[in-house]
VOLUMGU-530504 format. One record per residue: x, y, z of N, C-alpha, C, CB in turn; residue number from 1. Coordinates in Angstrom, 2 decimals. Glycine has a CB too. Layout:
// VOLUMGU-530504
n_east n_north n_up ca_east ca_north ca_up c_east c_north c_up cb_east cb_north cb_up num
X Y Z X Y Z X Y Z X Y Z NUM
...
// end
This chain:
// VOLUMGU-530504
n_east n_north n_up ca_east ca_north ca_up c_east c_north c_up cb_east cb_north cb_up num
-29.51 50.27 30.15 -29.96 51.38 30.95 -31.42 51.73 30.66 -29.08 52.59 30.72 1
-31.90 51.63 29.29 -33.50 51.63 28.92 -34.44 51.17 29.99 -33.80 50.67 27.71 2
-33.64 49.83 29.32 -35.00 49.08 30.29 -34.51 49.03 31.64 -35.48 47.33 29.85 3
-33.87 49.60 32.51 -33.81 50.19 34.01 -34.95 50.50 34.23 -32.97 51.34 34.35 4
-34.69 51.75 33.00 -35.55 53.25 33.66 -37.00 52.68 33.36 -35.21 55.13 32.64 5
-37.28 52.13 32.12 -38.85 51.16 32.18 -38.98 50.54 33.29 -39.06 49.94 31.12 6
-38.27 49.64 33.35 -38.66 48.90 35.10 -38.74 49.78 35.92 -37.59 47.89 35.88 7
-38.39 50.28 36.27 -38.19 52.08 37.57 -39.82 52.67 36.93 -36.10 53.94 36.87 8
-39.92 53.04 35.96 -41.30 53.54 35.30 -42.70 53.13 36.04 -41.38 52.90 33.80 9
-42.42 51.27 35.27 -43.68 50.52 35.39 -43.56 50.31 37.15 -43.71 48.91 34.30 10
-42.78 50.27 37.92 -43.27 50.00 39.39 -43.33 51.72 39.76 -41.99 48.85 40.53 11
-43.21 52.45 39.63 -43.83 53.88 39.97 -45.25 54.02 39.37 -42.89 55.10 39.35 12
-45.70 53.49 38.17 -46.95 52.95 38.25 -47.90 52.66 38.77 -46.99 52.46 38.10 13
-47.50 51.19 39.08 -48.11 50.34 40.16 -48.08 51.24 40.99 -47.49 49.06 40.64 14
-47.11 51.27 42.16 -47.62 52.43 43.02 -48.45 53.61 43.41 -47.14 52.74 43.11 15
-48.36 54.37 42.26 -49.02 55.53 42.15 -50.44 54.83 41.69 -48.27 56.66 41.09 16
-50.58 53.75 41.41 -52.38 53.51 41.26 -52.36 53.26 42.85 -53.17 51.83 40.05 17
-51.77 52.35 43.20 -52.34 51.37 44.10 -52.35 52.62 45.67 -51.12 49.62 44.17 18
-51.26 53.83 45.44 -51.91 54.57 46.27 -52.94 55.67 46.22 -51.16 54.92 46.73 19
-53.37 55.72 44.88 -54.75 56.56 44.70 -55.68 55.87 45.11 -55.17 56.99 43.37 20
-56.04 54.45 44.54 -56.70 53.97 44.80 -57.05 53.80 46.64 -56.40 53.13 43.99 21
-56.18 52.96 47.12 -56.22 53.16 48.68 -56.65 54.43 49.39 -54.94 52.97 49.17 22
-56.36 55.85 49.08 -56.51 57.02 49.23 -58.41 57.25 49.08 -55.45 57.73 48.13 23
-58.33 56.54 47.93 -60.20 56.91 47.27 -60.82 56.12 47.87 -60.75 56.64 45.57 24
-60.29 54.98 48.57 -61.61 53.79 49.12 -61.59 53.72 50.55 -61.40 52.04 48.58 25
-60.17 54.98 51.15 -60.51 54.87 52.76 -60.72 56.31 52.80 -59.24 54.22 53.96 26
-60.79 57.26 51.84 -61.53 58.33 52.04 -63.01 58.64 52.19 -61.21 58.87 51.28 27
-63.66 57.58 50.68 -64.94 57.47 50.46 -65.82 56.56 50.76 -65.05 57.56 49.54 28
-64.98 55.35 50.91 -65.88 54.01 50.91 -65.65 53.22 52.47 -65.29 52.85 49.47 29
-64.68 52.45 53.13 -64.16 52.47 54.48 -63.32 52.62 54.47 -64.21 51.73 55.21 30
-63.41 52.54 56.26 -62.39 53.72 57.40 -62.32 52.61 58.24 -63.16 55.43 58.31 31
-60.97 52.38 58.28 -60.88 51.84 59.78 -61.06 52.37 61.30 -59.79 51.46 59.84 32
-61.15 52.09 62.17 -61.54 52.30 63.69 -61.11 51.69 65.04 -62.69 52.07 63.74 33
-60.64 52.23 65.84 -60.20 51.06 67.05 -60.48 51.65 68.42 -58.45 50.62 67.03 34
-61.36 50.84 68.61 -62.42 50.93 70.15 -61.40 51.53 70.70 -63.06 49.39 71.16 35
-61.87 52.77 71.90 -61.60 52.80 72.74 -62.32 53.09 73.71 -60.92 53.16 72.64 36
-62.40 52.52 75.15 -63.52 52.59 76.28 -64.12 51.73 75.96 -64.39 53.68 76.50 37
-64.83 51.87 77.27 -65.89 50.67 77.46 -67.22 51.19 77.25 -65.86 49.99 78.94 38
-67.55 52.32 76.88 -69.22 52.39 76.58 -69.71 51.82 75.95 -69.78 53.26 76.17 39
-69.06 50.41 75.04 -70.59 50.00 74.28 -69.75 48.71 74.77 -71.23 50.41 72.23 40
-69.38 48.59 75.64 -69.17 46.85 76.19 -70.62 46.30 76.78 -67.84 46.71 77.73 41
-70.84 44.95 76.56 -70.25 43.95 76.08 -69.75 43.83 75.08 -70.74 43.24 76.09 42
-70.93 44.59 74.14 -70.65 44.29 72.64 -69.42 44.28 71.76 -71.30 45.05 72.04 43
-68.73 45.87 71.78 -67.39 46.35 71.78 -66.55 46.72 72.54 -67.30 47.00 71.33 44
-65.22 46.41 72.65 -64.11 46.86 74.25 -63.45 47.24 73.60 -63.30 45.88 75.44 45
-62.42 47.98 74.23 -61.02 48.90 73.49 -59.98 47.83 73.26 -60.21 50.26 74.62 46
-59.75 48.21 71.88 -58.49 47.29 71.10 -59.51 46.54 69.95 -57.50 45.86 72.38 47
-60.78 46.37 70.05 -61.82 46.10 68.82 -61.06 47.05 67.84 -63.65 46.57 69.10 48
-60.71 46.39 66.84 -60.69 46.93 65.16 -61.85 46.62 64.14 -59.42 46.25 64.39 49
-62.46 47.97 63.66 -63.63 47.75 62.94 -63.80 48.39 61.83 -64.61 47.97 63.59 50
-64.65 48.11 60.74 -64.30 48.68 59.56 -65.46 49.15 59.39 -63.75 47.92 58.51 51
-65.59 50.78 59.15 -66.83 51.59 58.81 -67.08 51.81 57.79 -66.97 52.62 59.21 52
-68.20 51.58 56.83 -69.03 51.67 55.61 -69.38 53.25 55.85 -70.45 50.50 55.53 53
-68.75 54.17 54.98 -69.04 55.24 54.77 -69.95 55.89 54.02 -68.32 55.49 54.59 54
-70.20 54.77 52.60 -71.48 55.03 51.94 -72.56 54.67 51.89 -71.49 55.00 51.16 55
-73.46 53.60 52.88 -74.76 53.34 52.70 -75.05 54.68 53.29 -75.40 51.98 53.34 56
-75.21 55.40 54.52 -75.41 56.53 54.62 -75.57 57.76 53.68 -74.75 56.62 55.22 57
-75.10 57.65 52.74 -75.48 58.90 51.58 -77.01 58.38 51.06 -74.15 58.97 49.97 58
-76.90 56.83 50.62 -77.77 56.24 49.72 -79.28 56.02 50.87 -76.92 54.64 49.00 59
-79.25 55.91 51.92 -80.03 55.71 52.97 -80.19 56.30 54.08 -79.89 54.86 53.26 60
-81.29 56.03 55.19 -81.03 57.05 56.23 -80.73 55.44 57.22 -82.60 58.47 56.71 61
-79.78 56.20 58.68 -79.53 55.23 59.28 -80.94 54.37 60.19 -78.40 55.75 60.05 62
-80.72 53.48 60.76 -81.85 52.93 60.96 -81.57 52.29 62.62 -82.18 51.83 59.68 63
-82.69 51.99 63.41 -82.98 51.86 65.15 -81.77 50.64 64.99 -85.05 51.24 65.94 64
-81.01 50.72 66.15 -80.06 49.53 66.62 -78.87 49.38 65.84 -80.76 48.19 66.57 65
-78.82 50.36 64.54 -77.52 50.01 64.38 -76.35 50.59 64.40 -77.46 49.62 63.61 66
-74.95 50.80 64.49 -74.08 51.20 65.39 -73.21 52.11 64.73 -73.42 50.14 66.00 67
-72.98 52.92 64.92 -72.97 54.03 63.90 -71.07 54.53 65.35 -75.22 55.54 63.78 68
-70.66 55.28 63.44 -69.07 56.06 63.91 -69.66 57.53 63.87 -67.42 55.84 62.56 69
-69.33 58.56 64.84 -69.64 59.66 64.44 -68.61 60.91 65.30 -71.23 59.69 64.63 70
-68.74 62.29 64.41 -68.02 62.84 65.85 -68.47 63.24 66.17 -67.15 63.45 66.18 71
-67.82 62.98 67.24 -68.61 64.09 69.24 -69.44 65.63 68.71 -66.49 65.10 70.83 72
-70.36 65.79 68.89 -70.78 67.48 68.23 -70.34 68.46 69.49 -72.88 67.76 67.85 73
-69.52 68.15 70.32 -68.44 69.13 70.50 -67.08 69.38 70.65 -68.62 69.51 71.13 74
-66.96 68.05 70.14 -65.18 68.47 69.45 -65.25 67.24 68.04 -63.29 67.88 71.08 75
-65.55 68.22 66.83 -65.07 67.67 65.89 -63.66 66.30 65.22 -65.04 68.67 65.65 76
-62.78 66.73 65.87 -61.71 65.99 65.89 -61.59 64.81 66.70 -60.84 66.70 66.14 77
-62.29 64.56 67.32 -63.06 63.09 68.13 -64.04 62.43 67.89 -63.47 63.19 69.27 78
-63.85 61.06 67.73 -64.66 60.06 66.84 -65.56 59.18 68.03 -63.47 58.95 65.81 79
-66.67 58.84 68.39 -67.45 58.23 69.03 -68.09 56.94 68.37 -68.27 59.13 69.39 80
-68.27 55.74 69.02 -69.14 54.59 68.64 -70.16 54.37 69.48 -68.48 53.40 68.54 81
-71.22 54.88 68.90 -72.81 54.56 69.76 -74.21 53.63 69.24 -73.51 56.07 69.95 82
-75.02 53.00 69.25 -75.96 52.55 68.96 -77.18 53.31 68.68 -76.04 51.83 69.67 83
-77.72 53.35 67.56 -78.57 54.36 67.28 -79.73 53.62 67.71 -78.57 54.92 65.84 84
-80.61 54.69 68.56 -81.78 54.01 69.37 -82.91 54.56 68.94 -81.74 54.15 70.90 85
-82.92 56.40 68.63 -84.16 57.11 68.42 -84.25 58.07 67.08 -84.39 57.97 69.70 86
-85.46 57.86 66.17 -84.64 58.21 64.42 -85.71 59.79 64.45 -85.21 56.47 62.44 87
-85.47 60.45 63.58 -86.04 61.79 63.29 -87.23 61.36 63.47 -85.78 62.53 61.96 88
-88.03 62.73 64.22 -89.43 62.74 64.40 -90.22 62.22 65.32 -89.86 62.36 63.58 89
-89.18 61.44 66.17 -89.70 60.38 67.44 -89.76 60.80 68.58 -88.95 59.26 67.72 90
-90.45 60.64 69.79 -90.71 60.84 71.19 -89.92 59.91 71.69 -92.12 60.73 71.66 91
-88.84 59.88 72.48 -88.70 59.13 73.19 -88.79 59.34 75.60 -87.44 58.82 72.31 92
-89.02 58.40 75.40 -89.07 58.08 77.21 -87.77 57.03 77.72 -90.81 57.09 77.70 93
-87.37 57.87 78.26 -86.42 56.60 79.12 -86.42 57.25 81.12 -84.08 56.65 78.16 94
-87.88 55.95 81.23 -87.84 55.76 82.80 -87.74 54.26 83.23 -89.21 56.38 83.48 95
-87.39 54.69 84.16 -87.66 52.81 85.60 -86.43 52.23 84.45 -90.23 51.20 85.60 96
-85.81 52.30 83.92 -84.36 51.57 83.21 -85.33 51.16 81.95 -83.40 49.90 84.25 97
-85.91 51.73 81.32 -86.43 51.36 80.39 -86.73 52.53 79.46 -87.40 50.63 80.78 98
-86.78 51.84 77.48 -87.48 53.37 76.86 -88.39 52.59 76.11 -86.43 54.63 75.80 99
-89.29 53.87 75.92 -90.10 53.99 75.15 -90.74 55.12 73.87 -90.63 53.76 75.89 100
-90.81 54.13 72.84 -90.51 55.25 72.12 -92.29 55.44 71.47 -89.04 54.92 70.88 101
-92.29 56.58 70.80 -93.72 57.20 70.24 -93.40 57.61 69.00 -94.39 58.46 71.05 102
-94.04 56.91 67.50 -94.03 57.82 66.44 -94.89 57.50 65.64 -92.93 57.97 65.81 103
-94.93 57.58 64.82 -96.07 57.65 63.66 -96.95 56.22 63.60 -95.28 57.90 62.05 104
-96.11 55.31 63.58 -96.34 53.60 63.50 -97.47 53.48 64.55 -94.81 52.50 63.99 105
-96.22 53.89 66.07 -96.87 53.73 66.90 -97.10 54.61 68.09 -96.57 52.82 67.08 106
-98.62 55.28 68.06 -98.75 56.29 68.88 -98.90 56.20 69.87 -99.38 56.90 68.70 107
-98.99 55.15 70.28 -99.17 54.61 71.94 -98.09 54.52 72.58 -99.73 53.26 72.19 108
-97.13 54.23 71.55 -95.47 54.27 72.07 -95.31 52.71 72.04 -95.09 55.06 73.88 109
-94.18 51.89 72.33 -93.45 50.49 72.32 -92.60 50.37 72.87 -93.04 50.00 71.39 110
-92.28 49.56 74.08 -91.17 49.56 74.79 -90.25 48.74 73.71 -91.39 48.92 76.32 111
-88.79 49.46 74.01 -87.99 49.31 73.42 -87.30 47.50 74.13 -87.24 50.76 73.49 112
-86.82 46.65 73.35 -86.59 45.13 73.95 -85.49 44.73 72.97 -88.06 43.96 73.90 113
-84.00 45.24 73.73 -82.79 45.25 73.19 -81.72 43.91 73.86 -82.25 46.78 73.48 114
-82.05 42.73 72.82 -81.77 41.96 73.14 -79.72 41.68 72.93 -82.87 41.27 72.56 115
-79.95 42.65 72.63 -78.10 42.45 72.09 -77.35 42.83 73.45 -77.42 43.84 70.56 116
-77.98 43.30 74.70 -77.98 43.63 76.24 -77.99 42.82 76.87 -78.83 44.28 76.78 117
-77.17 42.72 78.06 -77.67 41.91 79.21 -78.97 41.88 79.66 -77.05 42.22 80.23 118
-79.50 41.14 80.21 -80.78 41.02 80.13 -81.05 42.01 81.91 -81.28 39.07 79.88 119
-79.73 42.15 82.87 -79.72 42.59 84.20 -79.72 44.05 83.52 -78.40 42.04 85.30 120
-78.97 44.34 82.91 -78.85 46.04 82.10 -79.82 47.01 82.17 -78.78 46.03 80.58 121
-80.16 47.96 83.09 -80.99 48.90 82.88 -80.40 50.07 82.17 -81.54 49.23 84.03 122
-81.26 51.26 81.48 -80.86 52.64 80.81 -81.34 53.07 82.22 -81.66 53.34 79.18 123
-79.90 53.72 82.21 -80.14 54.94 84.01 -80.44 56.06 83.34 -78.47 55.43 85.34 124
-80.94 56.55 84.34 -81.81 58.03 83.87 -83.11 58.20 83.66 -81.47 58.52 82.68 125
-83.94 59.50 84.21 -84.81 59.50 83.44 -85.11 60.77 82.96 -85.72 58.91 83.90 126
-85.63 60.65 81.52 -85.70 61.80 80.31 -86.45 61.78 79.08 -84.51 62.00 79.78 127
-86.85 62.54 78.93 -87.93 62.43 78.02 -86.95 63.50 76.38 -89.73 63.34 79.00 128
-87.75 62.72 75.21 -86.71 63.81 74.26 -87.66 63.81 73.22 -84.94 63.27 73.68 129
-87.72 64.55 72.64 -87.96 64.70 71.17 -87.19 65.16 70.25 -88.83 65.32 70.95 130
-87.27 64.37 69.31 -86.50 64.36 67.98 -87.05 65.16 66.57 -86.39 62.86 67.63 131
-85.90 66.42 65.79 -86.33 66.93 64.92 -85.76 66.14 63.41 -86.03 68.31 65.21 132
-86.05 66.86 62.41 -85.84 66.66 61.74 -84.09 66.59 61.26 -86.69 67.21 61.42 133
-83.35 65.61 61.19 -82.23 64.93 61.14 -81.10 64.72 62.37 -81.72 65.50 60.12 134
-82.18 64.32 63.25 -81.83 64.15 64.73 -81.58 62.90 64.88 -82.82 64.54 65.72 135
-80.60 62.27 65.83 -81.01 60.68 66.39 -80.23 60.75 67.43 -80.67 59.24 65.44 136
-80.60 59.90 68.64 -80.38 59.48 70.08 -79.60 58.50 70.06 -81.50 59.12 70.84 137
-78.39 58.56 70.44 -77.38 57.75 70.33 -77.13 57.22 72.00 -76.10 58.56 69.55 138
-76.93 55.80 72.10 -76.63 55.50 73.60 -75.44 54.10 73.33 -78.36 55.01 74.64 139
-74.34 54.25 74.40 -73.89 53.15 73.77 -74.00 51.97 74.77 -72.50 53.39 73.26 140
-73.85 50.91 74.47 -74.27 49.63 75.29 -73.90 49.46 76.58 -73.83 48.51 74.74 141
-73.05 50.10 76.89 -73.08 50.01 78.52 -73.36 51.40 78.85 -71.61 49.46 79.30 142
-75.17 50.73 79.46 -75.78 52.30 79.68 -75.49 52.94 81.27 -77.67 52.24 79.43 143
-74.42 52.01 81.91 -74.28 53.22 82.79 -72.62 53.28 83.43 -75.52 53.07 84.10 144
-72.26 53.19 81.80 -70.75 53.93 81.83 -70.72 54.16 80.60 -69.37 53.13 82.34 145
-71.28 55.26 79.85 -71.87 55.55 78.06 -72.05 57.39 78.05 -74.02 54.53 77.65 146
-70.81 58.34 77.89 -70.88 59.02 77.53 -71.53 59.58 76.24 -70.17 59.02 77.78 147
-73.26 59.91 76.19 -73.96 59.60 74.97 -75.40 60.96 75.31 -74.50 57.52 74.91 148
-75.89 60.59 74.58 -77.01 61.53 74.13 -77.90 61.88 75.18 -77.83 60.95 73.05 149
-77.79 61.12 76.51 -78.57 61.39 77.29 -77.62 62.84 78.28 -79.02 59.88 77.99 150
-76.36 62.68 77.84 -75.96 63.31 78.42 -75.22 65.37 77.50 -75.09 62.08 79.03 151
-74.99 64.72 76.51 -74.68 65.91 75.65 -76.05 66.03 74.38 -72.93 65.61 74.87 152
-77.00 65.46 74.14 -78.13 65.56 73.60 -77.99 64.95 72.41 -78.59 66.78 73.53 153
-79.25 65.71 71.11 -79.42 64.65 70.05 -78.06 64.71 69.31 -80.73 64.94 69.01 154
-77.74 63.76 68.13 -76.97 63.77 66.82 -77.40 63.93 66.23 -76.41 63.09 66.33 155
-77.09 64.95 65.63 -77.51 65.65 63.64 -76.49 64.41 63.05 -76.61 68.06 62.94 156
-77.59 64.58 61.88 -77.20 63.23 60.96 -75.83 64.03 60.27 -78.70 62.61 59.54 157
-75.42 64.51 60.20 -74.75 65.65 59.80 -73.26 64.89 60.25 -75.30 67.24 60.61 158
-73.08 64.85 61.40 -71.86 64.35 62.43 -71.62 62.90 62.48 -72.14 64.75 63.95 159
-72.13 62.36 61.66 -71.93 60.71 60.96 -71.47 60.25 60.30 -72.52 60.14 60.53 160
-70.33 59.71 60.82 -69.02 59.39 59.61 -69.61 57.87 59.03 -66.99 59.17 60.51 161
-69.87 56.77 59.79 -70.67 55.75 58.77 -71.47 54.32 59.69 -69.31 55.03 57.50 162
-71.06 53.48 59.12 -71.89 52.19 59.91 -70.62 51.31 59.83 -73.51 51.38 59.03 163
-71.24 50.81 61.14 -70.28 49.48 61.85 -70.68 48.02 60.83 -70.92 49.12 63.92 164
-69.01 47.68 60.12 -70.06 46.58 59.20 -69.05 45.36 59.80 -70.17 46.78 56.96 165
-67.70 45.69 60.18 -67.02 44.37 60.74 -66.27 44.44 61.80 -66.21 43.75 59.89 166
-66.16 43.70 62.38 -65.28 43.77 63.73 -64.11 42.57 63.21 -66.33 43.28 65.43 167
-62.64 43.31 62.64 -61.62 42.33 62.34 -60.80 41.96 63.20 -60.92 42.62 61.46 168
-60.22 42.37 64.25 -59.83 42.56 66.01 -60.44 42.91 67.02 -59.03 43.33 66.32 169
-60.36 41.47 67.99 -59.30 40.22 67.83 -59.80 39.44 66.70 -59.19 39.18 69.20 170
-59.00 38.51 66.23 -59.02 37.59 65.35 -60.67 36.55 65.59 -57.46 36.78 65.58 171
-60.15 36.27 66.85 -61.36 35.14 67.37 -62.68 35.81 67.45 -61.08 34.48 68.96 172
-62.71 36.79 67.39 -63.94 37.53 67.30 -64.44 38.48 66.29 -63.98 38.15 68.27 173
-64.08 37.77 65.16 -63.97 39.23 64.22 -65.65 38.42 63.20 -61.69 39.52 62.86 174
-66.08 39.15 63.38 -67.68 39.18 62.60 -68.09 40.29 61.81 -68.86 39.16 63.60 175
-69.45 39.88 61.03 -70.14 41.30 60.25 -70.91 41.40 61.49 -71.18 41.20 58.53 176
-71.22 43.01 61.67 -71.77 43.75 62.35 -73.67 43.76 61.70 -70.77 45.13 62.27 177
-74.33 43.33 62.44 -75.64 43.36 61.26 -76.70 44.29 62.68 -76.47 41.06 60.50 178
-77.63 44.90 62.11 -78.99 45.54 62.70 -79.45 44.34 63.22 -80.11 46.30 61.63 179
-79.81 44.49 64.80 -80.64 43.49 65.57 -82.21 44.00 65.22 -80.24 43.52 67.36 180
-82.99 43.06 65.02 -84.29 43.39 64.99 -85.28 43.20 66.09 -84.71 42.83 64.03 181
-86.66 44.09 66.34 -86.69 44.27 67.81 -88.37 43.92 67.63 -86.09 46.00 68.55 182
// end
């Protein structure tokens, strides 16, 4: 009967690590995710399973093009996937299906040349924005079915749950998620 209750012991053990642990690394470290909608199709469609990096964001600030989990800033309890396009402190322009952005680098502004897009793809709308201090312009890849920033305004860095690092579903398509460079 001893060694029952030891065996009964040592696998209540195991368990009780292996669910703290699980608890601490999809609380703090990743989160799973599963597309839904089509606003950032091509890239992502609903039924995509993806795994969000919760902590480079503490250690860093996020950076142009890459694809960020966040919630809606008007209903908390709803999770959004958008492409971060415009970072604190920036001017942006989006006319004729095109943006352009203005900041410190470059004061003349730079059209934006987002090759991870169809190349037929225009940004509908036109709007001009400026960005404060822990602001960013979120749009998601299909810019004209993309419930996004052009339409409910900036994201406080604040409302950023983390970064898109893998796409594990479907199988045949499952990749690391990396920053396109522009």
């Amino acid at each position: 009967m001893k060694a029952f209750l030891y065996s009964l012991w040592e696998i209540f053990e195991v368990v009780a690590v292996a669910v703290i642990v699980v608890l601490f690394v999809r609380t703090f470290l990743i989160q799973p995710f599963l597309v839904s909608g089509a606003s950032m199709e091509p890239n992502f469609s609903t039924g995509d399973y993806l795994l969000i990096d919760e902590i480079s964001y503490r250690f860093r600030e996020p950076q142009r093009g890459e694809v960020a989990v966040f919630h809606y800033p008007g209903d908390e309890s709803v999770y959004y996937i958008k492409r971060i396009i415009g970072l604190p402190g920036e001017r942006l322009v989006l006319k004729n299906g095109s943006i352009t952005i203005f900041n410190k680098e470059y004061p003349d502004g730079f059209l934006l040349r987002e090759n991870y897009l169809p190349p037929e793809l225009k940004t509908s709308g036109d709007k001009e924005v400026i960005l404060k201090e822990n602001e960013y312009f979120v749009l998601g890849d299909n810019r004209n079915y993309s419930y996004d920033s052009r339409s409910w305004g900036n994201l406080s860095k604040a409302e950023i749950v983390g970064l898109v690092r893998l796409r594990l579903w479907p199988f045949n398509e499952a990749i690391a998620i990396g920053k396109p460079s522009y």
